[in-house]
TORLORO-443358 format. One record per residue (C-alpha): residue in one letter; x, y, z. Coordinates in steps of 0.2 Angstrom, whole numbers, plus 2048, in hexadecimal, padded with zeros to 3 digits. Example, Ala and Ser with C-alpha at 12.3 -4.5 7.8 and 13.67 -1.06 7.14 Angstrom:
a83E7EA827s8447FB824
//
This chain:
xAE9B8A2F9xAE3B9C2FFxADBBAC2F6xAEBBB22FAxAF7BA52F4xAEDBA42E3xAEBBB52E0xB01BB52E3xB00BA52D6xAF7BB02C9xB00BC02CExB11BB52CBxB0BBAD2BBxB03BBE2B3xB15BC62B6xB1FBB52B0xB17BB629ExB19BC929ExB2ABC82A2xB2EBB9296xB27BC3288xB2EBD528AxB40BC928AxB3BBC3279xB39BD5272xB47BDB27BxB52BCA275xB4BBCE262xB50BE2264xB61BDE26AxB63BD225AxB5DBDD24ExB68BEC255xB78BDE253xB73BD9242xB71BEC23BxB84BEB23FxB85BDE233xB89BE221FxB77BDF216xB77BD120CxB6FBD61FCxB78BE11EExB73BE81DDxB7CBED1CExB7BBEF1BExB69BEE1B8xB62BFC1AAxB57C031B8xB57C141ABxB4DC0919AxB41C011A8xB32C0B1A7xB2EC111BAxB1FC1E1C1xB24C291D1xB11C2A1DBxB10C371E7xB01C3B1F0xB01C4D1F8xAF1C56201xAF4C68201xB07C67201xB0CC781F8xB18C7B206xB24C6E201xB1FC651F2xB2BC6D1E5xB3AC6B1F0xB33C561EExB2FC581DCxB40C611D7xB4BC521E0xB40C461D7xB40C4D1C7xB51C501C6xB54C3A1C7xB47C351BAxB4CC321A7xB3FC3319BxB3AC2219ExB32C261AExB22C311B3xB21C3B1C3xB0DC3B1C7xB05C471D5xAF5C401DCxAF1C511E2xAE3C491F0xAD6C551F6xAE1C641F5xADAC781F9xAEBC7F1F3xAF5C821E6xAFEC6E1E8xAF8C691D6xAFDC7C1CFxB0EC781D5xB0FC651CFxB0DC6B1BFxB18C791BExB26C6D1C2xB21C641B2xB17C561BExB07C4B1B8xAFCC501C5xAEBC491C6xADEC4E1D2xAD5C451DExAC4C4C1E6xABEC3F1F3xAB9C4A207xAB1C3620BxAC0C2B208xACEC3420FxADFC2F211xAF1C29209xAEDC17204xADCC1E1F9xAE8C2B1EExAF4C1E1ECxAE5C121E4xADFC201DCxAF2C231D3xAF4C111D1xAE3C121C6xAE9C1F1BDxAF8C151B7xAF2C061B3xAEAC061A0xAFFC0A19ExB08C021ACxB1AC041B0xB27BF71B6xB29C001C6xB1FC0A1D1xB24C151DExB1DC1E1ECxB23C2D1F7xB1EC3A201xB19C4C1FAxB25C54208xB33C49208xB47C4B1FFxB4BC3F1F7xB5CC3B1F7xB67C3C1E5xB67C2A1DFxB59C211EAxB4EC221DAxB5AC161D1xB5EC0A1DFxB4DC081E4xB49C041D0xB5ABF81D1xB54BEF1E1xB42BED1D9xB46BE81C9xB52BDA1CFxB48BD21DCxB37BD61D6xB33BDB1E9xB2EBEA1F1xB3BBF41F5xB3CC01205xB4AC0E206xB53C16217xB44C2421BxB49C2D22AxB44C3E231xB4FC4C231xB54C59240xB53C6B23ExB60C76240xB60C77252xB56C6925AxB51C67269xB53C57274xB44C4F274xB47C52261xB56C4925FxB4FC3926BxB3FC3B25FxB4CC3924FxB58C2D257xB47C2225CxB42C22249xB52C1E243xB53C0D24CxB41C09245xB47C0E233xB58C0B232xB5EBFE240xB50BF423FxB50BF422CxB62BF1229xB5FBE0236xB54BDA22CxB5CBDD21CxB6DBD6223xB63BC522BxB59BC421AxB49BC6221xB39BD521AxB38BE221FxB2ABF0224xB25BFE219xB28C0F221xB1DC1A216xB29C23209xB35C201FDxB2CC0D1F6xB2EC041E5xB24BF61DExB21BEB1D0xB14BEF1C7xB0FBDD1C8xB10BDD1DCxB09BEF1DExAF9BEB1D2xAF4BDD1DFxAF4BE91EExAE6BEF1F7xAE8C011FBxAD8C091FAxAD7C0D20DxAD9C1A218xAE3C0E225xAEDC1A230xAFFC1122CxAF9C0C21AxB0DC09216xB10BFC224xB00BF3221xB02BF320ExB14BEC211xB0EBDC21CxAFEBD8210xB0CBD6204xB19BCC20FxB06BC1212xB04BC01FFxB16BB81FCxB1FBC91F7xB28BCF208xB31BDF205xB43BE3206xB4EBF020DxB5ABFB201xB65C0520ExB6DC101FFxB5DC181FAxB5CC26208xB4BC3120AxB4AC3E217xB39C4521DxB3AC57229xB32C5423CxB25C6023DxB2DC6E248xB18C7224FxB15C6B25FxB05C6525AxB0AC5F248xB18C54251xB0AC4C25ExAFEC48251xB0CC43245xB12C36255xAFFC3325AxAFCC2B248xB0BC21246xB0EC19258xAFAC1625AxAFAC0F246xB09C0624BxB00BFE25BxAEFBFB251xAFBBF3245xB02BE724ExAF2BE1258xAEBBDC249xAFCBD523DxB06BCB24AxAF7BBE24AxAF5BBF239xB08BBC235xB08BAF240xAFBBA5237xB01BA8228xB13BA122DxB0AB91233xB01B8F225xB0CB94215xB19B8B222xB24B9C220xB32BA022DxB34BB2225xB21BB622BxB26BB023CxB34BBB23ExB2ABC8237xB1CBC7247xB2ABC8251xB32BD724AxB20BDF24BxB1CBDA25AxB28BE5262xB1FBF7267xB26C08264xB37C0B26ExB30C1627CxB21C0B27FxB2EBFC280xB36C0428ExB24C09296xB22BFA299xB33BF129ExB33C002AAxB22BFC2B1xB23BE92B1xB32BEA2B8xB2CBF32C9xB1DBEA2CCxB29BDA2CBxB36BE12D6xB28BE62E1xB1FBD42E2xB30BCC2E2xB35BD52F2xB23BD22FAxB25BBD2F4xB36BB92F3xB31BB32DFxB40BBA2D5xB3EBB22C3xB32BC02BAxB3EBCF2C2xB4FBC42BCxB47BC22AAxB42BD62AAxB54BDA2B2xB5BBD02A1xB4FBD7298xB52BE729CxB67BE2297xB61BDF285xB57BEF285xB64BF928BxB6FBF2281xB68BF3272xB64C05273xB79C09277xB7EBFE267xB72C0725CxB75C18261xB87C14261xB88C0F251xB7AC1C248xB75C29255xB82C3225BxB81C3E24ExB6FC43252xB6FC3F266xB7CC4326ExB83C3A280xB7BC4528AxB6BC46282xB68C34287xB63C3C296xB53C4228ExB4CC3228BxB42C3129AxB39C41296xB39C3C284xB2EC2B28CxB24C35298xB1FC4328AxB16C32281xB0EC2B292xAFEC3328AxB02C2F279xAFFC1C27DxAF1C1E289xAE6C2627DxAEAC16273xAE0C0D280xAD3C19281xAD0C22271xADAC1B263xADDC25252xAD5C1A245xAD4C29239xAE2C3122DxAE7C4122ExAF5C4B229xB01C51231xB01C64231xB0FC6B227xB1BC7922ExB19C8A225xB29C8A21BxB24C8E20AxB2DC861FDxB27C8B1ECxB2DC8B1D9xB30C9D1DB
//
């Protein structure tokens, strides 16, 4: 055999395997997007979620912009057998000030080395715990939440002793721009596709970073103390690891705004896609293993689900496999890695169209479709700077300057 023929062999094999594997993630995607069709399977009632004691935790670094606005929707769900707590974490304004005045608990964290969500989540938990409640929830300081998503989170929680992660999606401004809507439609099939497929298929879930309850007697066991860039998604899969896999309650609804500053939406995107990435490196063998060993088909299916990359990288890199292949194909006559890509790609696509068709024509219409390759090439560098620099510290996203106060 000649240099040439072998390096053809390894060229041919290299693409093969490729190829096979993005038609797994693509096969998975196109089920999951059919699934969220699907009615999910799990349904509450009737439990006294207002007599079961229940503490709402919310971190907040320097959140006087929106932090009343959170604290009144809250407030106005809670019966006097719940405590709203304000873990006001390294703030230099008036966050606290304005916890309080909403009639808050707010506690105050002073820690410049330890910086990020999970160590003011620790820090709230410690607080609680010479009186724990039966439930404990976590959400965002700049986030509305929904009226009702208290009590179902509390139903959902009570009744399965499981974590419990509500629909959290972004809102659009008023008059958003394209790359916007994409941006929205995007999270949406993360958050509320993905998440209605594995409710439907009765499979865990991922954590997606607000609006999160917890039996005290899973939550106490939980390692937060970290400044882990997606502390929500990690903190989810330890617990799928530990024997408590999370479920999905599609009727609690939380909304968070998408920062409307250039700058504050790329560091926003920088720290969930390359926390997403570093997430997946490091759990997809870990779930594996564990599935193996606790011989668990749920932690199987679980890799698989995390093992698929943010949407726009997705089609980076069909896109990209798909071109070399066609080019080597044309070049060698060998067919089978651009025939597996080609269906590949059919599942892509059509997964896409079935989940925008059934919950993304309200925020993207047809003709914004179109946007989608700029949408993908605006996040080329996004993902190269994963390769070469990636963020490993947290960092907050900075807030627009709409003041919200209780004035």
């Amino acid at each position: 055999m000649t240099i040439h023929q072998c390096l053809n062999l390894l060229t041919y094999a290299v693409l093969l395997v490729s190829a096979v594997c993005l038609l797994i993630l693509s096969l998975v995607l196109f089920v999951e997007c059919i699934a969220a069709l699907f009615p999910t399977n799990l349904q509450i009632h009737g439990h006294n979620w207002q007599d079961k004691k229940a503490t709402v935790l919310i971190p907040a670094h320097n959140e006087e912009t929106l932090i009343y606005s959170t604290l009144s929707d809250i407030k106005s769900q809670l019966t006097t057998q719940h405590q709203l707590v304000v873990i006001a974490d390294n703030c230099t304004d008036k966050t606290a000030e304005i916890a309080r005045g909403v009639g808050a608990t707010v506690i105050e964290r002073d820690d410049p080395i330890h910086l990020g969500k999970g160590y003011a989540l620790d820090y709230g938990l410690r607080f609680i715990e010479p009186d724990p409640p039966d439930i404990v929830l976590f959400f965002d300081a700049d986030c509305k939440v929904e009226p009702g998503a208290i009590e179902k989170l509390i139903q959902y929680a009570i009744a399965t002793q499981h974590p419990v992660q509500a629909t959290y999606l972004i809102e659009k401004s008023s008059n958003p721009s394209p790359k916007e809507s994409v941006s929205v439609f995007a999270f949406k099939v993360k958050n509320l596709v993905r998440l209605r497929a594995s409710a439907s298929l009765g499979l865990p879930c991922l954590l997606t970073g607000t609006g999160m309850a917890f039996p005290w007697s899973v939550i106490r066991s939980a390692d937060l103390a970290s400044g882990y860039i997606v502390e929500d998604m990690k903190l989810g899969l330890d617990l799928s690891i530990a024997g408590y896999p999370p479920i999905f309650c599609p009727e609690a609804n939380v909304t968070s705004p998408l920062p409307q500053q250039t700058q504050a939406a790329k560091s926003q995107r920088t720290r969930w896609e390359h926390g997403h990435l570093k997430t997946l490196l490091t759990y997809v063998p870990m779930l594996m293993e564990a599935s193996v060993k606790q011989r668990r088909l749920d932690l199987f299916f679980s890799a698989l689900d995390l093992s698929i990359p943010p949407l726009s990288l997705l089609i980076m890199m069909w896109l990209s496999l798909m071109t070399v292949s066609l080019l080597f194909a044309a070049l060698t006559a060998l067919w089978l890695p651009a025939v597996c890509l080609a269906t590949a790609g059919w599942f892509l696509l059509s997964a896409i169209l079935i989940a925008w068709m059934k919950f993304g024509r309200n925020d993207l219409p047809l003709l914004q479709l179109l946007i989608i390759p700029v949408y993908i090439f605006w996040k080329i560098p996004l993902y190269l700077k994963f390769l070469i620099q990636p963020q490993s510290l947290w960092i907050r996203t900075q807030r627009d300057s709409v003041k919200i106060s209780d004035s």
